[in-house]
DONU-729562 format. One record per residue (C-alpha): z, y, x; residue in one letter. Coordinates in steps of 0.05 Angstrom, whole numbers, padded with zeros to 5 digits, always signed. Layout:
# residues N
ZYXA/...
This chain:
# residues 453
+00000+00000+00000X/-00017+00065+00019X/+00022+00127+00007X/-00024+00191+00009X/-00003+00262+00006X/-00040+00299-00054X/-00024+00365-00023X/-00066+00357+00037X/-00100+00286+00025X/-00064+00255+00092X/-00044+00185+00097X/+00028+00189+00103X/+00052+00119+00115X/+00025+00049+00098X/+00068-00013+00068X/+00050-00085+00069X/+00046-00122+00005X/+00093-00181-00011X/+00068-00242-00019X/+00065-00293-00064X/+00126-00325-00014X/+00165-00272-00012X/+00153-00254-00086X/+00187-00324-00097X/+00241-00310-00041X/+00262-00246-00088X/+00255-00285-00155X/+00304-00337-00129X/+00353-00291-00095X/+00361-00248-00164X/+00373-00308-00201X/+00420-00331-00146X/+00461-00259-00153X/+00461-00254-00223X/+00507-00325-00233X/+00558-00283-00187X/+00540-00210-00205X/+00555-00231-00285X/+00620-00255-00273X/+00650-00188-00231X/+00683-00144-00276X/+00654-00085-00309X/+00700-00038-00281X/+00674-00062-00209X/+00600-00051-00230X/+00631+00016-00259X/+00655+00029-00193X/+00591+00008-00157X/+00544+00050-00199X/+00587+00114-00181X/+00582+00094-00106X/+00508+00103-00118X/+00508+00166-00152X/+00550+00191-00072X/+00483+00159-00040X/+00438+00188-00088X/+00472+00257-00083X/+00486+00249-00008X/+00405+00241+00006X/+00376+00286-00042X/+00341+00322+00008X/+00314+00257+00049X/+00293+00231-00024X/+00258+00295-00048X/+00219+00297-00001X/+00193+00232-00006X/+00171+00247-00086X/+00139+00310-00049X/+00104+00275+00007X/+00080+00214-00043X/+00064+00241-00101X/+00063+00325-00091X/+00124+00345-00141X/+00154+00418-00123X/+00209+00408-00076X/+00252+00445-00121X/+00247+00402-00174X/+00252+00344-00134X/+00316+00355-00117X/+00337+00365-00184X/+00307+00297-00200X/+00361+00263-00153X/+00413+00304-00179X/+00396+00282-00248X/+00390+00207-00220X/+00463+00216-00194X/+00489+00241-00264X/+00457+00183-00300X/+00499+00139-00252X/+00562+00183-00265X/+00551+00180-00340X/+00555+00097-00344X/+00606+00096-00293X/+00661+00131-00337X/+00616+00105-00410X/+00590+00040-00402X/+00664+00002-00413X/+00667+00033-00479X/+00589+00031-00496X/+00594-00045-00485X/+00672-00062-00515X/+00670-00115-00567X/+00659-00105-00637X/+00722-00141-00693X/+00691-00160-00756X/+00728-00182-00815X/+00736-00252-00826X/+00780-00304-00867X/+00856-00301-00852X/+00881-00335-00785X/+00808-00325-00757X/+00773-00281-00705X/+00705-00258-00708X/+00675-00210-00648X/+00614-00190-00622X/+00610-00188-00549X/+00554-00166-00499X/+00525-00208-00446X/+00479-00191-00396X/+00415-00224-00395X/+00388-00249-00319X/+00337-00213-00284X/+00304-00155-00310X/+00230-00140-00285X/+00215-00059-00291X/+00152-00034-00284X/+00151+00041-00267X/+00102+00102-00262X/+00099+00150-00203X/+00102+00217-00238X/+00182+00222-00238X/+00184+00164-00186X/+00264+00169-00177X/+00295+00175-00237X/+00245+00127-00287X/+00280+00072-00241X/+00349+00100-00239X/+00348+00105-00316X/+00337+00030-00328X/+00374+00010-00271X/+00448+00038-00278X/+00457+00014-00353X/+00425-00055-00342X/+00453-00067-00271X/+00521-00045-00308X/+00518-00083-00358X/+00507-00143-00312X/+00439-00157-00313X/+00392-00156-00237X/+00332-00108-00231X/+00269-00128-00202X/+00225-00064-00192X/+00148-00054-00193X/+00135+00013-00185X/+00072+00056-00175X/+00030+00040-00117X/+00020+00104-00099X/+00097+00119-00091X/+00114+00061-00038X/+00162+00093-00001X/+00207+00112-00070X/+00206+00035-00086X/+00235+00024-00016X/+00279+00079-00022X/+00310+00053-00084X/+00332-00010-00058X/+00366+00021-00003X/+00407+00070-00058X/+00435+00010-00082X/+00446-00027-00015X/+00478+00029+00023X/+00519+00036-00048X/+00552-00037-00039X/+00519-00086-00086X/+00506-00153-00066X/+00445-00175-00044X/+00398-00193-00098X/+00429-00149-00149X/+00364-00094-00143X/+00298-00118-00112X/+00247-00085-00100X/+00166-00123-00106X/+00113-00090-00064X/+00053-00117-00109X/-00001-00091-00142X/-00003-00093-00224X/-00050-00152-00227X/+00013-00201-00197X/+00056-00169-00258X/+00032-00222-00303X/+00053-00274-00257X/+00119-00249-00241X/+00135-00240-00327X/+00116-00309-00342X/+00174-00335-00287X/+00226-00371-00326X/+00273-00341-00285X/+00250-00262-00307X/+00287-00254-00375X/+00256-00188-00403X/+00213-00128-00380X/+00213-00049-00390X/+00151-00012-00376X/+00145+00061-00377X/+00067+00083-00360X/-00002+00074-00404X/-00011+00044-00471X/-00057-00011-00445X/-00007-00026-00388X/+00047-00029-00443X/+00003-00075-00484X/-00012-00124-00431X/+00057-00125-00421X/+00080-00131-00489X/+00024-00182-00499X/+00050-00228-00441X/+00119-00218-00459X/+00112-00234-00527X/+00079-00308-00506X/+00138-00321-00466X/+00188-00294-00521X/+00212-00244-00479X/+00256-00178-00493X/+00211-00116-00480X/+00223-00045-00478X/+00163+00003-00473X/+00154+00073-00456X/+00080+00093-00460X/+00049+00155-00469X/+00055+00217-00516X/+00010+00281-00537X/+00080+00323-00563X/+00076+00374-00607X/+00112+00444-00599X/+00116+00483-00662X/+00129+00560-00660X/+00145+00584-00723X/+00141+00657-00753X/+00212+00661-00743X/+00218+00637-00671X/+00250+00677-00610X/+00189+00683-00583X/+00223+00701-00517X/+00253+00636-00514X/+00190+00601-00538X/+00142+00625-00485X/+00190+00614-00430X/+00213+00546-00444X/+00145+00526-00468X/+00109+00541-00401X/+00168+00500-00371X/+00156+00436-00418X/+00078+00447-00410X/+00077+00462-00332X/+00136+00429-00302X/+00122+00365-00257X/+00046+00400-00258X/+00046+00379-00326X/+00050+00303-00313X/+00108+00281-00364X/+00092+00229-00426X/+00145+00281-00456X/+00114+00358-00440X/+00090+00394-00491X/+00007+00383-00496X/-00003+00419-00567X/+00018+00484-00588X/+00031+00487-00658X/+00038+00572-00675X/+00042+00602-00731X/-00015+00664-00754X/+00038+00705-00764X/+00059+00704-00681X/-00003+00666-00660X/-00038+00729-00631X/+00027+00760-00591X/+00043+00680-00579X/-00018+00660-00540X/-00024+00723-00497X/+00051+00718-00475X/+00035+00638-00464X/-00027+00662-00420X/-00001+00708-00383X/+00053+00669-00352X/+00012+00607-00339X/-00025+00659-00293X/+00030+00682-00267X/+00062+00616-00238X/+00052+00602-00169X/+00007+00543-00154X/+00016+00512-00085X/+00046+00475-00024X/+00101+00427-00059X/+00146+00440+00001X/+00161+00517-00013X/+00215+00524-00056X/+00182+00584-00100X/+00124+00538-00112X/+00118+00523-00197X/+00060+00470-00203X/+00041+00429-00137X/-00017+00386-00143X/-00035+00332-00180X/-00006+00271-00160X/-00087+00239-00140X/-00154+00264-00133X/-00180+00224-00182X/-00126+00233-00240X/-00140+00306-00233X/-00212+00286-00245X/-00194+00245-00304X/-00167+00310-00337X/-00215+00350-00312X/-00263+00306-00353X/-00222+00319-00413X/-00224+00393-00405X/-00301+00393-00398X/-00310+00339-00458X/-00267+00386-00497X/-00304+00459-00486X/-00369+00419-00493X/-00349+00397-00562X/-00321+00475-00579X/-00257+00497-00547X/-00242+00557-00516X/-00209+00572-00447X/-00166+00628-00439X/-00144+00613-00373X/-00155+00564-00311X/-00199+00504-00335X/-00231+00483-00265X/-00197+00456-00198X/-00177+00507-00156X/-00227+00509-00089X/-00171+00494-00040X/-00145+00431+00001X/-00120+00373-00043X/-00120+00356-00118X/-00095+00433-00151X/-00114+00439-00221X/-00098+00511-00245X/-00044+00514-00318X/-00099+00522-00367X/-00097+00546-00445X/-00143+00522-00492X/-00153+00548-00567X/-00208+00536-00619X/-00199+00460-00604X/-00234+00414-00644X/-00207+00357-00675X/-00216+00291-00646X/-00240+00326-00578X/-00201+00303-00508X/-00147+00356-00511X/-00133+00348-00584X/-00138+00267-00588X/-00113+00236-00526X/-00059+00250-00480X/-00070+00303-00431X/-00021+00295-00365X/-00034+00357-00323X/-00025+00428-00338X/-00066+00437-00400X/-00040+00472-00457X/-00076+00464-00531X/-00060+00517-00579X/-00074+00511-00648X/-00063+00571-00717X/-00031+00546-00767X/-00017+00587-00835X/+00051+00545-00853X/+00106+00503-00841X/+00065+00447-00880X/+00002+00450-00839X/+00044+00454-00771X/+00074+00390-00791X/+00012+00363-00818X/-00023+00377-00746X/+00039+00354-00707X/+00047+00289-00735X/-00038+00283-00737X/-00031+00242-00672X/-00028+00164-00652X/+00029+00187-00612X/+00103+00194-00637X/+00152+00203-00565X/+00178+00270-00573X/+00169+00342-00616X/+00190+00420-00606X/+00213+00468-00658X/+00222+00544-00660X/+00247+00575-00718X/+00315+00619-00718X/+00341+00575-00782X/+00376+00519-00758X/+00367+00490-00832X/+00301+00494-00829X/+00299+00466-00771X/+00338+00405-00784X/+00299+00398-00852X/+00230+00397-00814X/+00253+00347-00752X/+00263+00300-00800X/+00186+00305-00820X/+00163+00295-00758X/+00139+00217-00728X/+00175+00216-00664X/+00231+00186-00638X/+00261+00246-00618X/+00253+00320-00637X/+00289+00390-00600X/+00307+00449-00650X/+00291+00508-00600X/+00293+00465-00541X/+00238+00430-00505X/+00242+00350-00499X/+00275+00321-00442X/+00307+00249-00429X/+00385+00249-00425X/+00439+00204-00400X/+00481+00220-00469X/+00428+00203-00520X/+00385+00148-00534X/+00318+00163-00513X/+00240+00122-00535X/+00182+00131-00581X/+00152+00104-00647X/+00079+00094-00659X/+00028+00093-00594X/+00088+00123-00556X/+00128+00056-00558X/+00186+00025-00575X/+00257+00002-00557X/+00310+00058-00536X/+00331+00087-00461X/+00397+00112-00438X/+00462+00124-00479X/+00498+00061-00512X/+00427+00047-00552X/+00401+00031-00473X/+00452-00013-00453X/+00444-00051-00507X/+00381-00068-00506X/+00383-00121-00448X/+00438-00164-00473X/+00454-00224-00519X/+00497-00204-00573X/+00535-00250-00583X/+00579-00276-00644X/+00640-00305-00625X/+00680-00340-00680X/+00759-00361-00664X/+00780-00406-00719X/
């Protein structure tokens, strides 16, 4: 595997591939760990997942730059990846004792009925490069908690984070076996999900990824959970603080250079602000600073390959071609590596690239609406359902119209974001199954009646 910097288009470093030996080596190993690592008490793993959240926070420079190097994210927010890595592990170290306390049920007199939570065995997690740190971290410390062992495929183009990862957990004190990392390429997956020994499979990346997975997994009977992509809506009302909604909205659109299942990709506004709306949106995409990852007062870095940037560039041109308009940006910017400019489109046609399919670069599509009805009408016209925006200054109105909208989460006057605290997943296209919170640690262990007579 090579790992490439998009910035500049340099090889960085090179890693050799596992084989099918030592892919079997690793297979056995985790099933070796997990008869010892279930049995340890949950206020050592407790323990243990805190001790990575020191290593995590004690490298956070060493591992941003890494992200930066492999993949081109702003240094700035690199860091604040780690940091949020470290606070996931914080959050089950002090939760995941209560999340996963038995549940009493009533029963007949002079009998005991409980539900308890077992882990399940080795847990294969397939993971996408574009927030290469803390995908992994946010599977890992609830099912590594909760007892299970992680085997990790991640992105080939983000090596050096898969290697990094192991040694978070190594240098934190787990016994070997307990997190593995699998230098392979995605056509081994298959191989590695049919093992007996693998006992379920998350995937966060592309709906046919998440298919094949789901497909294979389903053969085998196997748990999934599936985070795939998502083309969510951000509704500005003709109440909204508009202050609030341009600022955070360039955020949720630009942030990561726009490469999140979860930014906003269609802007729902209102006629009654659409005009003051789209200018304000404009002129701070062109204000942002586009360039070298490393400086800290860089806002969108590059994209994270040549070709993926051409991939969007392709929907950009398929998308004026069929009748959109482009406000601002809409070509690659005639530099050194893979820079795509924030670009606003309006006018968009339905069923085009930028209004149909998911969009994952900087590429904002704005679309008038006359109501509250037809905003929700547009934002739910979509085969995606991961996450929704609202902006209205009535917080009734707001919880009356999140309920309307098909997504598995939605943010009154907040843009989407993944969080230790809540459960987080999609419905529709988008996915299914639920990350993080007590809903996540759940959802890789046998609940289990237990009747005392």
């Amino acid at each position: 595997m090579k790992a490439t910097n998009p910035a500049t288009g340099e090889q960085v470093a090179t890693y050799e591939d596992h084989d099918r030996g030592q892919v079997e080596e690793r297979l056995s190993k985790a099933m070796d760990a997990f008869e010892e690592w279930r049995e340890r008490p949950l206020r050592e793993r407790e323990e243990l997942i805190a001790s990575a959240a020191e290593v995590l926070r004690e490298n956070k420079q060493t591992y941003a730059e890494i992200m930066v190097r492999e993949m081109g994210k702003p240094i700035s927010q690199a860091v604040g990846e780690v940091e949020k890595c470290a606070w996931a592990c914080d959050h089950y170290a002090e939760f995941a004792g209560s999340y996963l306390e038995s549940d009493q049920y009533p029963s007949p007199p002079g009998t005991e009925v409980r539900t308890v939570y077992d882990p399940l065995g080795p847990v294969l997690a397939v993971m996408p490069w574009n927030f290469p740190m803390w995908q992994v971290i946010r599977f890992a410390a609830p099912y590594l908690t909760a007892g299970n062992v992680g085997l990790l495929k991640h992105a080939s183009n983000v090596p050096g984070c898969a290697v990094a990862l192991e040694e978070v957990f190594q240098e934190a004190g787990y016994p070997e076996g307990v997190f593995q990392t699998l230098l392979i390429g995605s056509d081994d997956v298959e191989d590695v999900l049919t093992d007996d020994r693998v006992r379920g499979a998350t995937l966060t990346g592309s709906g046919p990824a998440g298919r094949a997975v789901a497909e294979t997994a389903g053969k085998h009977l196997k748990k999934t959970v599936l985070e795939l992509g998502g083309s969510d809506p951000f509704i500005v009302l003709d109440d909204a603080d508009l202050d609030g909604a341009v600022d955070t909205g360039v955020l949720a659109r630009t942030q990561n250079g726009g490469q999140s299942c979860i930014a906003a990709k269609r802007f729902i506004v209102h006629e009654d602000v659409y005009d003051e709306y789209v200018d304000r949106l404009v002129s701070e995409f062109e204000s942002l600073t586009v360039g070298d990852p490393t400086d800290e007062e860089t806002d969108v870095g590059p994209q994270a390959d040549p070709d993926l940037m051409a991939d969007l560039h392709d929907q950009v041109k398929r998308s004026i071609d069929a009748g959109a308009t482009v406000l601002t940006g809409g070509e690659p910017l005639d530099r050194e590596g893979a820079f795509y400019p924030p670009t606003v489109l309006t006018d968009v046609p339905e069923g085009c690239p930028a209004d149909a399919e998911e969009t994952f670069g900087p590429v904002a599509a704005v679309y008038e609406v006359a109501d509250e009805r037809e905003a929700i009408e547009k934002a739910n016209d979509t085969r995606f359902g991961l996450g929704a925006s609202i902006w209205t200054d009535d917080r009734d109105r707001g919880r009356r119209l999140a309920r309307e909208i098909d997504a598995g989460c939605v943010y009154v006057n907040e843009l989407v974001k993944s969080d230790p605290r809540i459960p987080f997943g999609g419905v529709k296209d988008s996915g299914y199954g639920r990350e993080l919170s007590e809903a996540g640690i759940k959802e890789f262990v046998n609940r289990k009646t237990v009747w005392v007579q």
